[in-house]
N, C-alpha and C positions, 0 to 999 in steps of 0.2 A: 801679470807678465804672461806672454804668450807660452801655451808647454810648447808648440812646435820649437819655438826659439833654444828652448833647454833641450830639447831631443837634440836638437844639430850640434849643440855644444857637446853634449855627449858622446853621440855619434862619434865626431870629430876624436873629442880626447880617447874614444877606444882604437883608433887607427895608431895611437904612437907607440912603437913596437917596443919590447921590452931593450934595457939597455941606453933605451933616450931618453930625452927631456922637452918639453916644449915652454914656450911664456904662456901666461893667460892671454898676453895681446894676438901673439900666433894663433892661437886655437881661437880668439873672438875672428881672426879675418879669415881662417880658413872655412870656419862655419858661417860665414857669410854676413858678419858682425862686426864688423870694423869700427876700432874706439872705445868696444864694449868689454875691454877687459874686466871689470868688476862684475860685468853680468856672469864671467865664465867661472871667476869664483863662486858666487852664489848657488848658479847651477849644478854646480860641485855638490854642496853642501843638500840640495836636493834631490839628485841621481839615486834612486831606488837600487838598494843593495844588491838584490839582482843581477843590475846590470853589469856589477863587479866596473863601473867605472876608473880606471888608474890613476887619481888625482895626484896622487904623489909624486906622476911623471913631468906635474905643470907646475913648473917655478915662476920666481920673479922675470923683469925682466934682463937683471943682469944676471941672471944665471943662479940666484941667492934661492935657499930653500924658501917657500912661502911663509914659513911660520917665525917666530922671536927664535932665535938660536937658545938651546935649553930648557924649550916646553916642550910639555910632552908631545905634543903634535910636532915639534921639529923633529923629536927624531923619532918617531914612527916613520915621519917622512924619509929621514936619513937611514934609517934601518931599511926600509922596502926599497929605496934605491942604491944599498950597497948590496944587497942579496940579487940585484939586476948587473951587477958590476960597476955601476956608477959611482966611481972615487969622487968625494967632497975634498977640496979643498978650502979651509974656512966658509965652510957650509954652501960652496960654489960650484955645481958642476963647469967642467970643461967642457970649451966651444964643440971640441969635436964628438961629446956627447950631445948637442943638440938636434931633433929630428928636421933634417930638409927633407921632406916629402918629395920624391920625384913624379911628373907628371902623371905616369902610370895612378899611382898612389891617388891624386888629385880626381883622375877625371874616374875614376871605376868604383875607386873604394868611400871619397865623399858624395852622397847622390842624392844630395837636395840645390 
């Protein structure tokens, strides 16, 4: 797999400010990857600790935490996103925690 392709996926998931949430499918079309939702999980999973990538910010796409409810990766995820203010409701953030990127956002801070 291409690294350019995971750089953009990365890239992308570090724009989503604290406090929000994005889908994997949002961050596959904002980095320019439409469809590739599964790649953006993978890429996850690759992102050099460095880059302090925020993967806990990228949920399903109904809003459901990524992992089984009651593994321990659910709630690391649910833990980092209540310490961001993000209240779960049966493991779901709310719509109006999701990030819409406004244009600014789009054309300055994604630049590939």
């Amino acid at each position: 797999m291409s690294e350019s392709k995971y750089q953009r996926i990365w890239q992308t998931a570090l724009q989503i400010p604290a406090g929000k949430v994005a889908s994997y499918g949002q961050i596959a079309d904002l980095a320019g990857l439409p469809g590739r939702a599964r790649l953006v999980g993978k890429a996850l999973g690759y992102a050099p600790k460095e880059l302090e990538v925020p993967w806990f910010r990228i949920l399903r796409s109904d809003r459901r935490l990524a992992f089984a409810p009651g593994s321990e990766a659910a709630e690391e995820q649910r833990q980092q996103l209540l310490i961001e203010g993000v209240i779960l409701k049966n493991y779901r953030a709310k719509p109006q925690d999701v990030w819409q990127p406004d244009l600014g956002e789009l054309l300055f801070k994604l630049n590939y």
